[in-house]
N, C-alpha and C positions, 0 to 999 in steps of 0.2 A: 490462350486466347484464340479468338475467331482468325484463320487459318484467309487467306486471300489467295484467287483464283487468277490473281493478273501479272503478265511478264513486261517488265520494263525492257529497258534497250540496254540498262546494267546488266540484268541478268543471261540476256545472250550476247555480250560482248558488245552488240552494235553491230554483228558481222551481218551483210547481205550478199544475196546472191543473185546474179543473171538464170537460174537456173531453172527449169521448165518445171509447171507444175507437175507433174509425173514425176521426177527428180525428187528422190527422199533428202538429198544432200541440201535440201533447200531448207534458208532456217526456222521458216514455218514450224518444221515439223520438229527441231528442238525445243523453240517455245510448246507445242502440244506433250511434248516428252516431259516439260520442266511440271507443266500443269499438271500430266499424271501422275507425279511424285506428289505432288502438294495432294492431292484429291486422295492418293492413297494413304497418307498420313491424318486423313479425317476421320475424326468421328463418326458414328452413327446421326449424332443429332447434327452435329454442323455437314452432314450432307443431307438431309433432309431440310436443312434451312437455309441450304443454299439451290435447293431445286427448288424447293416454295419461292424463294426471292422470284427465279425464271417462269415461275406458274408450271413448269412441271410435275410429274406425278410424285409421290412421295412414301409410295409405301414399297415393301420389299424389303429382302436381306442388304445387309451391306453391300454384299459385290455388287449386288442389282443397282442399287442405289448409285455407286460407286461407279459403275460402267453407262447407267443410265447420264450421267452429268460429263462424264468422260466424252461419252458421244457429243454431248449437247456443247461442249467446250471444242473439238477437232469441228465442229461445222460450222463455228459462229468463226475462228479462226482460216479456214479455208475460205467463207465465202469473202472475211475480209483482207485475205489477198489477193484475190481473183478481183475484189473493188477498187483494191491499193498498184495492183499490175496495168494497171491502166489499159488492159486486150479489147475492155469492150465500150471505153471509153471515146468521147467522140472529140474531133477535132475544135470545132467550134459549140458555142451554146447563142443562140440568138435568143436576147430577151425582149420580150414584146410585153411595153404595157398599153394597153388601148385609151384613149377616154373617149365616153360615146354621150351620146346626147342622154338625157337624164330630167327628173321633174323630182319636187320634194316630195317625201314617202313612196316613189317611182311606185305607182299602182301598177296594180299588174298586168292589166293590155295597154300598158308603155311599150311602143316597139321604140330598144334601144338602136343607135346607128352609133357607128365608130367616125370620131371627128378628129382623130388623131392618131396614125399608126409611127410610132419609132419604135425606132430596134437598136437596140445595143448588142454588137457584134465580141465577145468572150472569147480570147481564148486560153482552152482549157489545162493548156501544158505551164503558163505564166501569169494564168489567172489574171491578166490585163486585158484594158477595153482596146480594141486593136481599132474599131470603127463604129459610127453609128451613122442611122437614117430615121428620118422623120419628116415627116408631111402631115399637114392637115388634108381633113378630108370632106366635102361635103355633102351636108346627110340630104336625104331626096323624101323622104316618108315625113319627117318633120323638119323642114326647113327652118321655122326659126326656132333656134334655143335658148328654152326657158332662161329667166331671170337666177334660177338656183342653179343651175348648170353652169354659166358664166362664172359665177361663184365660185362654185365646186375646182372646176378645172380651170381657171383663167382665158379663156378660149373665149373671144368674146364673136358675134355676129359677124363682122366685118372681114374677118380670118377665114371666118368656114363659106363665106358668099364667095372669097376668092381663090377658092381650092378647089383641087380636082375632087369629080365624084370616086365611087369607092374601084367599081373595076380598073381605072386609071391608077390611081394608087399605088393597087394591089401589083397592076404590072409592072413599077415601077420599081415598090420592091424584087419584086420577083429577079427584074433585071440588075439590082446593087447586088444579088446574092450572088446571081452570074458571072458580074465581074470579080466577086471574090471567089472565084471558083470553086464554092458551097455546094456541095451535092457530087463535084466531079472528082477533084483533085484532094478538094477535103469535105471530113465526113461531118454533121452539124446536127442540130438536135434544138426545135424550138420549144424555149420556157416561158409561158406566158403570166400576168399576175391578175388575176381575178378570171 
């Protein structure tokens, strides 16, 4: 049968290590070890139909072949401990969804305005929401918003006349971030959605 290229957490034990990428004692590099046994016991054709799977190249001798998927298996592996090591991972994730002023089939010299900026504050080690922020906001280019808009977001008139415009806002975020000492004490990274 078709020969599989993937190491469970049976197959190395489950052991992990604190131990620094440069450190071959780390179990990375058993799992790549276990993988080039499977890959040496391939075929001809099931290594060629296992580079076509990855869209790489597929011609050569065996060892070529064999060394070629080798490689391509110790990179996909490294990069996903280096993603899994959390080094260049960031403390928080602030997600921002906007909703902005809007009109049906939004033509295209619609200048959008943001009528709503929250943020949900993530963090990234317990994947729980720790805080959020949200303000409306009032637009200045089109003040009143369309009857589809109201729709769209629930945001009706009376909300956005009684809100701050966008520079005020914007400082205001700036200042919840402050107090969660985003930027200084801890490192954050904003996700936005559309």
């Amino acid at each position: 049968g078709r020969q599989h290229c993937r190491i469970s957490d049976q197959e190395t034990n489950g052991k992990t290590s604190a131990a620094s990428s440069n450190d071959f004692s780390d179990p990375i590099y058993k799992e790549i070890a276990i993988t080039n046994g499977y890959i040496n016991r391939m075929t001809r054709e099931e290594l060629r139909s296992k580079l076509a799977e990855f869209k790489l190249e597929t011609r050569g001798v065996k060892d070529v072949l064999k060394k070629r998927l080798k490689n391509y298996y110790k990179k996909q592996k490294l990069m996903q401990k280096e993603h899994i090591s959390g080094d260049s991972c960031y403390d928080y994730i602030c997600v921002v969804d906007f909703e902005a002023t809007c009109e049906e089939g939004n033509p295209p010299e619609f200048v959008h305005e943001i009528i709503e900026f929250p943020v949900v504050l993530v963090n990234t080690r317990t994947l729980e929401i720790e805080d959020t922020f949200q303000q409306y906001v009032k637009p200045e280019i089109n003040p009143k918003l369309s009857d589809f808009c109201i729709r769209l977001t629930g945001i009706t008139q009376d909300i956005v006349d009684k809100a701050d415009i966008f520079p005020q806002v914007l400082q205001n975020v700036i200042e919840w971030m402050r107090q969660r000492d985003l930027g200084t004490k801890y490192s954050y990274s904003m996700l936005t959605d559309g």
